[in-house]
C-alpha angles and dihedrals in degrees: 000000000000110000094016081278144294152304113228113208129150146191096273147354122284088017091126105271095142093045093053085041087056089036091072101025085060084047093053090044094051080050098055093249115139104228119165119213117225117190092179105183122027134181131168096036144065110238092236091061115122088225107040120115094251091051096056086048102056094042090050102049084036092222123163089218101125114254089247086056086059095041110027095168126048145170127190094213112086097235139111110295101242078056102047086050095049093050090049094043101244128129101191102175136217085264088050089060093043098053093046081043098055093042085055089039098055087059089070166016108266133344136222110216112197111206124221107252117309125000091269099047104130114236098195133331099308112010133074143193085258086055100051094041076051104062093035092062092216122150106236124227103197129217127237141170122224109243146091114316101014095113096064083046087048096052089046100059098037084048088047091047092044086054098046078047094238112149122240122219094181160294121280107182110208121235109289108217096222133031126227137135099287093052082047099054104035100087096048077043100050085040083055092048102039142040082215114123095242097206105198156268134289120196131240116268120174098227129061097241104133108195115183085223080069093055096047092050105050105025131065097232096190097085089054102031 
């Protein structure tokens, strides 16, 4: 993997950013490439749950890292997670992410970061999503679904991202659920407006199962390999 990997953000939240994260750690796996999967910050599940994020990232880069290595802060409350920590009483700090980040990291080759929500999500007081992609020097791929609006979504964040001087790998738009002429336009449309590699689209299942057949068929892997 080129940079040691990448930080997956997106234009929202539960856009499918952990889908799309399991989505290519289940791909490097299949290739023999030893990625680790880091889900910082967490709020509205309880790590063991089958269907938390760090979960479904364990289980798809079938690493043997614990589920509190992945996912080393968590809140129960499904809130931001400057909010989460206020309401429990807790200030981890952006040194307190990189520490628990480069432990994980030395286990490995290369390492996938999932965001919380959207590229300006605090994280705590004074920390956000942009300062922690910062200091990771990841480039970031960012997360979209495929419906109306989301090219204005799309420009802002790459415009926010260019400006904070974080490097973009690329675009992968998340299964819209119908299609229509604007799901079918917005990516000749975003390549119009936009130098970013647009990799690709994945379409919209209705269970949580990332296979790494379903990212080689549907997503051009050469802006992200």
């Amino acid at each position: 993997m080129k940079n040691k990997g990448y930080f997956i953000t997106g234009t929202d939240t539960e856009i499918g950013k952990t889908f799309v994260t399991a989505v290519l750690a289940s791909y490097f796996n299949k290739h023999n490439q030893d990625i680790g999967v880091f889900k910082p910050l967490m709020s509205g599940a309880r790590r063991e749950d089958t269907s938390s994020d760090a979960y479904i990232l364990k289980d798809s880069a079938n690493v043997k890292d614990s589920l509190e290595e992945i996912n080393p802060f968590q809140w129960d409350e499904a809130l931001a997670p400057a909010l989460a920590q206020k309401r429990a009483k807790t200030n981890y700090t952006l040194d307190d992410v990189l520490k628990k980040y480069n432990i994980l990291a030395q286990k490995h080759n290369g390492m996938l970061v999932e965001g919380a929500g959207g590229i300006t999500v605090p994280y705590g007081d004074n920390f956000t999503v942009t300062d922690l992609a910062r200091e990771l020097k990841l480039p970031l791929i960012i997360v979209a679904p495929n419906k109306l609006g989301v090219i204005n979504h799309i420009i802002l964040t790459i415009e926010f991202a260019r400006n904070h001087h974080l490097k973009i790998a690329g675009i992968i738009f998340n299964g819209a659920k119908h299609r229509g002429t604007v799901e079918d336009t917005n990516l000749a449309l975003l390549k119009e407006m936009t130098n970013v590699p647009i990799i690709g689209e994945l379409p919209w299942i209705n269970h949580q199962s990332p296979t790494a057949i379903l990212l080689e068929k549907y997503l051009n892997l050469k802006p992200v390999m």
